[in-house]
N, CA, C and O of each residue as an XYZ file, in Angstrom:
396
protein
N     105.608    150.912    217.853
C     104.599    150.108    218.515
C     104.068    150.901    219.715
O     104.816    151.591    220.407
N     102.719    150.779    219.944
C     101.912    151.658    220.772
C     102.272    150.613    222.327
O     102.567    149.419    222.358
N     102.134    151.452    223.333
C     102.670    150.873    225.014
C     101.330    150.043    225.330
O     101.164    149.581    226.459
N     100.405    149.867    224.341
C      99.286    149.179    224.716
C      99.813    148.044    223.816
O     100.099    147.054    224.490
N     100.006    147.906    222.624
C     100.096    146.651    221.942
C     101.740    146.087    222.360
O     102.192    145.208    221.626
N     102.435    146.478    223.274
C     103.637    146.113    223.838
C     103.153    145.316    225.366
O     103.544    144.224    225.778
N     102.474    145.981    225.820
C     101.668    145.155    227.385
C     101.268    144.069    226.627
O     101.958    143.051    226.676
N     100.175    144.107    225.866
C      99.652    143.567    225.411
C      99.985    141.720    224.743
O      99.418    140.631    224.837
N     101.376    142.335    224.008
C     102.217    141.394    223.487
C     103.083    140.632    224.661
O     102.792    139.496    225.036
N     103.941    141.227    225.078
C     104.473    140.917    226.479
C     103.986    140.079    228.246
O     104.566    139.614    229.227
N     101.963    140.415    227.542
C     101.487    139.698    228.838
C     100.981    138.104    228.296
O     100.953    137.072    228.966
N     100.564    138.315    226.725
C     100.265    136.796    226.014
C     102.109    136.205    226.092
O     102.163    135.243    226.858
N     103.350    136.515    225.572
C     104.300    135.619    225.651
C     104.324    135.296    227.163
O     104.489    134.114    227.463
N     104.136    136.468    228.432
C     104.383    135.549    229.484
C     102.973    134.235    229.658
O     103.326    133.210    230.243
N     101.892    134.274    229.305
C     101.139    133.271    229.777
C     101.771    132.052    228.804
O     101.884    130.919    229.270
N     102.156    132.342    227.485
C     102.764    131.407    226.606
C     103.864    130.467    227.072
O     104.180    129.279    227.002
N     104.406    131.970    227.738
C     105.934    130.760    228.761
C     105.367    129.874    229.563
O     105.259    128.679    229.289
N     104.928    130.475    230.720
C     103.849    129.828    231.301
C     103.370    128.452    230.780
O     104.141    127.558    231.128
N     102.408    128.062    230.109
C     101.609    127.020    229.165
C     103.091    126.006    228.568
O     103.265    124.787    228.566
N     103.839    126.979    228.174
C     104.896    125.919    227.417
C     105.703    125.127    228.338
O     105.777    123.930    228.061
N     106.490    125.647    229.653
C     106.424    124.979    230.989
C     106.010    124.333    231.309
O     106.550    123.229    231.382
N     104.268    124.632    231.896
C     103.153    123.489    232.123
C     103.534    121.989    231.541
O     103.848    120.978    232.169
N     103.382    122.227    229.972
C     103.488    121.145    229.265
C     104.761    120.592    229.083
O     105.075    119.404    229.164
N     105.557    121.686    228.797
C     106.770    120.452    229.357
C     106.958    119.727    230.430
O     107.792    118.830    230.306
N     106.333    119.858    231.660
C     106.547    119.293    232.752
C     105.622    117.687    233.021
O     105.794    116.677    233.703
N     104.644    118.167    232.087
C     103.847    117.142    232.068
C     104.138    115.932    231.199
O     103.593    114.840    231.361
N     105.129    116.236    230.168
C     105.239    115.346    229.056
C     106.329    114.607    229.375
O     106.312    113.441    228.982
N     107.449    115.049    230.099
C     108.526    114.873    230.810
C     107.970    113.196    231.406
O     108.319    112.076    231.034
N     107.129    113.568    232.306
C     107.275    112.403    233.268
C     106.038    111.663    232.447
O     105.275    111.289    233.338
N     105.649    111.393    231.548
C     104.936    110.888    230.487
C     105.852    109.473    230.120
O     106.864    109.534    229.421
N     105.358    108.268    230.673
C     106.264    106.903    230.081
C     105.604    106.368    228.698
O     106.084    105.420    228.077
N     104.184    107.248    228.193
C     103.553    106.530    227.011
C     104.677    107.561    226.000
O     104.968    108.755    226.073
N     105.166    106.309    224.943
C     105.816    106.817    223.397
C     104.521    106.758    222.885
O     103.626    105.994    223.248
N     104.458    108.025    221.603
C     103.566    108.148    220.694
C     104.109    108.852    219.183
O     104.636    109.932    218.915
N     103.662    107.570    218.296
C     103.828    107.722    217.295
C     102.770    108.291    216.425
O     102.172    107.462    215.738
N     102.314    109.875    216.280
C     101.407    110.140    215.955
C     100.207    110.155    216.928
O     100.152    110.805    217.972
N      99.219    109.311    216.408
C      97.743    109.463    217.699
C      98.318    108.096    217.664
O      97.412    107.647    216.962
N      99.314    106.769    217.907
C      99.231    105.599    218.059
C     100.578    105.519    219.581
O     101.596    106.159    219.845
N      99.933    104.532    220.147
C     101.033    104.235    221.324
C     102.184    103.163    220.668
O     101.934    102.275    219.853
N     103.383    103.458    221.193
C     104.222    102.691    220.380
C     104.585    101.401    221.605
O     104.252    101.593    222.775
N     105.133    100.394    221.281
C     105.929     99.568    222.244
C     107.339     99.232    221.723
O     107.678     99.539    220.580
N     108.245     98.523    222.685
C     109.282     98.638    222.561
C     109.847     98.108    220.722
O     110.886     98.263    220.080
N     108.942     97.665    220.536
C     109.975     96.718    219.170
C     108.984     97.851    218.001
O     109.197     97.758    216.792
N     108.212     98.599    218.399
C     107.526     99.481    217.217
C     108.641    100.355    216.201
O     109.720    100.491    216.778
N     108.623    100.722    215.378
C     109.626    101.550    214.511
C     108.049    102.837    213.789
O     107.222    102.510    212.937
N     108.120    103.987    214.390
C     107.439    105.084    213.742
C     108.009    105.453    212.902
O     109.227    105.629    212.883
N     107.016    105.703    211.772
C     107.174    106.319    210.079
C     106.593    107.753    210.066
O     105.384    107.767    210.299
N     107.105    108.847    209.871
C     106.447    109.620    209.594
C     106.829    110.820    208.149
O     107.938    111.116    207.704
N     105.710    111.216    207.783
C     105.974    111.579    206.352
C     105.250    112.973    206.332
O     104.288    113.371    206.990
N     106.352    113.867    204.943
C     105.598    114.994    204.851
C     105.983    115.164    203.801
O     106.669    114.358    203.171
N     105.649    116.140    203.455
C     105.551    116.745    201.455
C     107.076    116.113    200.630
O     107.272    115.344    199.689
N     108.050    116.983    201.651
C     109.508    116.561    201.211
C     110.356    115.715    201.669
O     111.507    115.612    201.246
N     109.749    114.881    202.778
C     110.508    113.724    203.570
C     109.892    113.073    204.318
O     108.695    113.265    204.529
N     110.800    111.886    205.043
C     110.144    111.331    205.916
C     110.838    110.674    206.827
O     111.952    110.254    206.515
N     110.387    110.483    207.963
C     111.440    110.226    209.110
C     110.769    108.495    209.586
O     109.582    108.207    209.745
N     111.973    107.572    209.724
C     111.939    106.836    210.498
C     112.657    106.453    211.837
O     113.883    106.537    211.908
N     111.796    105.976    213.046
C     112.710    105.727    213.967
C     112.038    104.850    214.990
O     110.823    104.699    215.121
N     112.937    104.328    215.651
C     113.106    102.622    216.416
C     112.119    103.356    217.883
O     112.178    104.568    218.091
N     111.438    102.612    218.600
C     110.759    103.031    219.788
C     111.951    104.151    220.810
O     111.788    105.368    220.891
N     113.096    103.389    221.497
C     114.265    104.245    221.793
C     114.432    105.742    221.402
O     114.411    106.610    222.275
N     114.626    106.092    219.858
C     114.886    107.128    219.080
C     113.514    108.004    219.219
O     113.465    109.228    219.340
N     112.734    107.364    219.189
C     111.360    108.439    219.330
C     111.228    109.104    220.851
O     110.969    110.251    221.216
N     111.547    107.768    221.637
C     111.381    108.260    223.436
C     112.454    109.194    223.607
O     112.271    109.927    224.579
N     113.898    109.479    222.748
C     114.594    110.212    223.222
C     114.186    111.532    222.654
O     114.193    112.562    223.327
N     113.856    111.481    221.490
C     112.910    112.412    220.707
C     111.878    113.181    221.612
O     111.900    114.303    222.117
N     111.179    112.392    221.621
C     110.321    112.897    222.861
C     110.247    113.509    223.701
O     109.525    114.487    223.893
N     111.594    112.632    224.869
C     112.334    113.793    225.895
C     112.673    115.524    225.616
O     112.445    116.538    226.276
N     113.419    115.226    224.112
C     114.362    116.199    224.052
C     113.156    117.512    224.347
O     113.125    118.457    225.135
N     112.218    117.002    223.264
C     110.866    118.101    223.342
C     110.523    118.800    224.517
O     110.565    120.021    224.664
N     110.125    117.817    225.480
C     109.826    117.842    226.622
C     110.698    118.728    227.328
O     110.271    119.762    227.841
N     112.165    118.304    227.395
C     113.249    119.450    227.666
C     113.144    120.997    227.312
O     112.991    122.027    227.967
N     113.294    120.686    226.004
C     113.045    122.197    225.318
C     112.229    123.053    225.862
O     112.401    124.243    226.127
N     111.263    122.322    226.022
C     110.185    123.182    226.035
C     109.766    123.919    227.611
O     109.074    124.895    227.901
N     110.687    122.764    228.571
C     111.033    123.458    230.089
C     112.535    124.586    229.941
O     112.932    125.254    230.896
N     112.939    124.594    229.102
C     113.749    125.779    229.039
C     112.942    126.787    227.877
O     112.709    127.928    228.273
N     112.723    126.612    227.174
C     112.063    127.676    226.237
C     110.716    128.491    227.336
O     110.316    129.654    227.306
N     110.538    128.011    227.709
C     108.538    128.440    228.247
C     109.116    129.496    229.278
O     108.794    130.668    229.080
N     110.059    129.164    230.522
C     110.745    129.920    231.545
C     111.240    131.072    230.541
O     110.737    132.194    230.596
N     112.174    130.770    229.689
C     112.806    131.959    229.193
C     111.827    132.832    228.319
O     112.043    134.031    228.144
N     110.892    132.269    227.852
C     109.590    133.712    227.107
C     109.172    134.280    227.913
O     108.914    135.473    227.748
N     108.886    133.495    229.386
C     107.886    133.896    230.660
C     108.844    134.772    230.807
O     108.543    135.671    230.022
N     110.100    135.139    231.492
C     110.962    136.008    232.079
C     111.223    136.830    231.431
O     111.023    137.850    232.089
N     111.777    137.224    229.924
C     111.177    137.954    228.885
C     110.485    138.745    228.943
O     110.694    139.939    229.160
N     109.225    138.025    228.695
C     107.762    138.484    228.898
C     107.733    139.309    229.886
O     107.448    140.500    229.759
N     107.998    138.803    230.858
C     107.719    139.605    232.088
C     108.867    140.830    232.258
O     108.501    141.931    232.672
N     109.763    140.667    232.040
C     110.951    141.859    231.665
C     110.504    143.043    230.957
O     110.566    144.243    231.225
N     110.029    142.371    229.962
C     108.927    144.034    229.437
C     108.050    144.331    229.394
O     107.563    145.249    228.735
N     107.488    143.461    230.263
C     105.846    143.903    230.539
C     106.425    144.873    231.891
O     105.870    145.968    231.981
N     107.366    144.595    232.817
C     107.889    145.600    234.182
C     108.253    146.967    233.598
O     107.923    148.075    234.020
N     109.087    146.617    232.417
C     110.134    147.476    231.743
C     109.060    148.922    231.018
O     109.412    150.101    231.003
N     107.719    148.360    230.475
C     106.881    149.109    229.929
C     106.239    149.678    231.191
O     106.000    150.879    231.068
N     105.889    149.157    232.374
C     104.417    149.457    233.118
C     105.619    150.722    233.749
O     105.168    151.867    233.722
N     106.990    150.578    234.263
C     108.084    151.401    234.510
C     107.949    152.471    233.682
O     107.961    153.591    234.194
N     107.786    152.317    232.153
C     108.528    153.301    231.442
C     106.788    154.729    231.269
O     106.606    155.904    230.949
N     105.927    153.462    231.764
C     104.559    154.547    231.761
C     104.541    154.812    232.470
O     104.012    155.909    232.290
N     104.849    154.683    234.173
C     104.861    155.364    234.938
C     105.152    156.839    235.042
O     104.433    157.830    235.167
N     107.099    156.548    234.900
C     107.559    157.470    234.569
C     106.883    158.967    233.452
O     106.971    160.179    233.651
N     106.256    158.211    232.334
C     105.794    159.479    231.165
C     104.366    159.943    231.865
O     103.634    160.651    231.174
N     103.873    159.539    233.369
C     102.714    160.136    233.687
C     102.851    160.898    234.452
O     101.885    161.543    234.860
């Protein structure tokens, strides 16, 4: 891989971490459940279906669902960003050096 398509790669995952953060942070403190494009309330039960299955679950099970996402995605986004940024330093370092 060329030190241009490595910057390159390394500066989109850090804005990616970035963005995935953002949105976890936002979804986090989010009290609307959504089942699909529909708002759920407490006694709702979401259905959802795909080629080979389909998932049901009680308003509760979706909001924890929900969370977990929300979680994830504040640990996933930090750790691509730092990553990201690890070899985007690690490359702009290693060109220094070969100039």
């Amino acid at each position: 891989m060329h030190m241009i398509e490595a910057r390159t790669y390394a500066l989109l995952g850090l804005i990616g971490g970035i963005v995935l953060l953002a949105v976890g942070l936002i979804t986090i403190g989010c009290d609307t459940v959504r089942c699909g494009d529909h708002v759920m309330s407490p006694h709702d039960v979401c259905r959802a279906f795909s080629e080979y299955s389909s998932t049901e679950r009680t308003y509760e099970e979706q909001k924890a669902a929900d969370r977990r996402l929300s979680l994830s995605l504040m640990i996933g986004g930090p750790t691509l960003a730092i990553t990201s940024g690890g070899c985007l330093a690690w490359s702009s370092r290693r060109r220094a050096k070969s100039s």
